[in-house]
N, C-alpha and C positions, 0 to 999 in steps of 0.2 A: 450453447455451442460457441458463441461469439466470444462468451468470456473464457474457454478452453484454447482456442483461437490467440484471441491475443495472448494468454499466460505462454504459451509454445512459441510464442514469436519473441516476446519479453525475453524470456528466460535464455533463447538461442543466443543473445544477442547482449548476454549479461558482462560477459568480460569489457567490452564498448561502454556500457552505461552505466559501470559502475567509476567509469573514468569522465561523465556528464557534469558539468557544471549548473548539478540541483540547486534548484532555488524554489522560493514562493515568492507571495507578493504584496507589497508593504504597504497596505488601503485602507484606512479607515473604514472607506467603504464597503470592503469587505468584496470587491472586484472593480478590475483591472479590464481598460480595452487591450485588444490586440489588435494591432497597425498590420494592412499589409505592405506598405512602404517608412522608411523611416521620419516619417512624418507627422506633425500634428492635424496636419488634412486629409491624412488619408483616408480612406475608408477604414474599418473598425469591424468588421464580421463577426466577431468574436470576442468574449468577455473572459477572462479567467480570474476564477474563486480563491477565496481564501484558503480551500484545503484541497487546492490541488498542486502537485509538483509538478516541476518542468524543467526543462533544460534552458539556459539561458546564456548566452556567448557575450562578452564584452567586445564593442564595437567602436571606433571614432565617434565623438559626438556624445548627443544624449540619447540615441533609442539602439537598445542593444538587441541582439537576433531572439527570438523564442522559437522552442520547439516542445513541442510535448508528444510522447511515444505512443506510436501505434493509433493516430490519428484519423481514423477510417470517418469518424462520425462529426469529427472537427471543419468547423467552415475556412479553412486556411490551405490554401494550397501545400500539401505535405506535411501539413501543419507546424506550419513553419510562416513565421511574420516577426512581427515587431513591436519592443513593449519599453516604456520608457525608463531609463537606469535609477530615476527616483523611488519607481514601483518595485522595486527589486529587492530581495534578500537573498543573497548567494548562500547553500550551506555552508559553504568553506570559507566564509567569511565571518560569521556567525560565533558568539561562545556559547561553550556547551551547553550553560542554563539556558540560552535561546533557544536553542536545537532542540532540550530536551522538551520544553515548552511549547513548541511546536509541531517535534512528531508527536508528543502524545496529544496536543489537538485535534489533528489530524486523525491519528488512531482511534482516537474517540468519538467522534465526528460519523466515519466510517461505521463503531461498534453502534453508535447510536444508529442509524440509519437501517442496518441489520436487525438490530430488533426490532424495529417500529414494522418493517416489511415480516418478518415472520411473526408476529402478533396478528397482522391484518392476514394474515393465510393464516394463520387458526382460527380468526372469526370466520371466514369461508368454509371449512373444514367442519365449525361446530354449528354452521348454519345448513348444513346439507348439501356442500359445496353451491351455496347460492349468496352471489351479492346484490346489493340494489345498486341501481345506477351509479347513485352519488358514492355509494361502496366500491363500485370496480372502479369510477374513476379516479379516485382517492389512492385506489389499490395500484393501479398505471403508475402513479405517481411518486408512488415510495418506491415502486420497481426500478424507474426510471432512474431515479436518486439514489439508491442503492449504487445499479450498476454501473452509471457514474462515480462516483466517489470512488468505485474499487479501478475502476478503468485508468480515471488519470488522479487521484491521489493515492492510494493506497499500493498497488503494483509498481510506480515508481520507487513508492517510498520503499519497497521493499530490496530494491538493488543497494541503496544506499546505510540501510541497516548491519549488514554485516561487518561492516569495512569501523561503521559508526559505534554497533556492542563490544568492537573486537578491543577496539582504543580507550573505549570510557570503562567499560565492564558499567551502562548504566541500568541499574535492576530495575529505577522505575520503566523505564521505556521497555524493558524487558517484559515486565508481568502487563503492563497495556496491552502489552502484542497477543501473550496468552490469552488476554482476556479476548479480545478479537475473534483467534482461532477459536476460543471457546464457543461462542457465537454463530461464527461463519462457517457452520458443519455443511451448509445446502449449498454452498458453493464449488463449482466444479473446475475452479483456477489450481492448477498444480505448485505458481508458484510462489506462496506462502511457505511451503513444505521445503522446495529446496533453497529459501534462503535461511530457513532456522535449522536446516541441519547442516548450513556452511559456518554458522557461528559456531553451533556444538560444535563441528570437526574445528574449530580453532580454540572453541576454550568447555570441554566436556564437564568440566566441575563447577565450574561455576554456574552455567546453565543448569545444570544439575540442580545443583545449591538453589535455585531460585526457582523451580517446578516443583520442588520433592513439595513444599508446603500447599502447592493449590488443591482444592479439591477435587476428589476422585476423579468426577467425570472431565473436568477441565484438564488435569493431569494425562489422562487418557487421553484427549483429543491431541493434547500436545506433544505427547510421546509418538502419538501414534503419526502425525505429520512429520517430525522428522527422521521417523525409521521410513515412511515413503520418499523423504528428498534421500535419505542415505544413500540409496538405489545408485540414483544419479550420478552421485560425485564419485571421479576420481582416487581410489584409497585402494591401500594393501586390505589384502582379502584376511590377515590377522584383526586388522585393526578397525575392519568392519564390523567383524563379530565381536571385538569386544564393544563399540558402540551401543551393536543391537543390544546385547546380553547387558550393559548399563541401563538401557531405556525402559527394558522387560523389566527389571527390578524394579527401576522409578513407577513404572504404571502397576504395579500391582502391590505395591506397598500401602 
């Protein structure tokens, strides 16, 4: 429910955040404090990951504003603090082999994490829905990390994908994504769905062109997401049906 929750908040809220100054964060380490004063004194509540996105404002000085969306669970007042301009990679600052390199880490990151939790629920499932301790704690733990990674990497990064397929036409990031949804069938976030059927309704054949080859059931999963964002969008009621009537042919070929 929580992650139904935040996709319906994301999504309302997409026309704003697809004009966000996305970034990650540039660490060896592989995370980043957050300030809540622009300060290197400041207090610190919060860490942010390599594969998660954010919003990030350039400011006077060296520590520039952060924000990352829908912050319910974040120790930051509105989730909103301060992260130094050294740690920073702005998308739009970035060239595309960076970007591509990135979201598919990301993406990946994300797919990986989705399997490892539904492998650990079919060991419960073939155990008589029973774990042992060190099993459900184990099993907590990939949940947790799951719905993380989907919360603040992956549903950001998905605002930023359309605007990102519409410019490059880049197939690898493309079939990543596939491979995702392929994956991500038990999740009850709606929007995956409506940002792959804002790319189709911008570029129908090419997307096309790079589903027709996946296999069946993955092609299925993905047709079948963005005849559910289709719903959504804004379109002539001709130009829906031909959509639909292109996607029914992709999934059953």
């Amino acid at each position: 429910m929580r992650l139904f929750i935040l996709s319906l908040f994301l999504f309302a809220q997409a026309s704003s955040a697809q004009q966000k100054n996305w970034a990650v964060i540039n660490d060896p380490d592989g995370s980043t404090n957050v300030r809540l004063q622009p300060s290197a004194t400041s207090p610190a509540p919060y860490q942010v990951s390599q594969y998660q996105v954010f919003s990030c404002t350039k400011q006077p000085g060296d520590w520039w504003r952060f924000e990352i969306p829908a912050s319910t669970a974040i120790p930051l007042p509105g989730g909103k603090g301060y992260i130094h301009k050294s740690r920073v990679r702005l998308f739009r600052e970035m060239p595309d082999s960076a970007l591509q390199t990135t979201i598919c880490r990301i993406l990946a990151n994300y797919r990986a994490s989705v399997v490892a939790h539904s492998r650990s629920f079919d060991k419960y499932l073939a155990n008589g829905k029973r774990f042992s301790a060190d099993e459900e704690a184990e099993h907590k733990k990939l949940v947790s990390r799951s719905e993380n990674l989907h919360e603040y990497g992956y549903v950001p990064l998905l605002f930023y994908m359309p605007d990102y397929l519409q410019r490059t036409r880049d197939s690898v990031v493309l079939l990543e994504w596939c491979r995702v949804l392929a994956e991500d069938t038990g999740s009850a976030s709606e929007t995956p769905g409506y940002a792959m059927a804002e790319i189709f309704s911008q570029a129908p054949e090419w997307v096309a062109r790079i589903i027709r080859p996946l296999p069946k059931r993955e092609r299925s999963v993905v047709t079948g997401q963005i005849l559910f964002g289709l719903m959504e969008l804004k379109l002539p009621e001709a130009k829906r049906k031909a959509f639909e009537k292109r996607l029914r042919e992709l999934e059953n070929q």
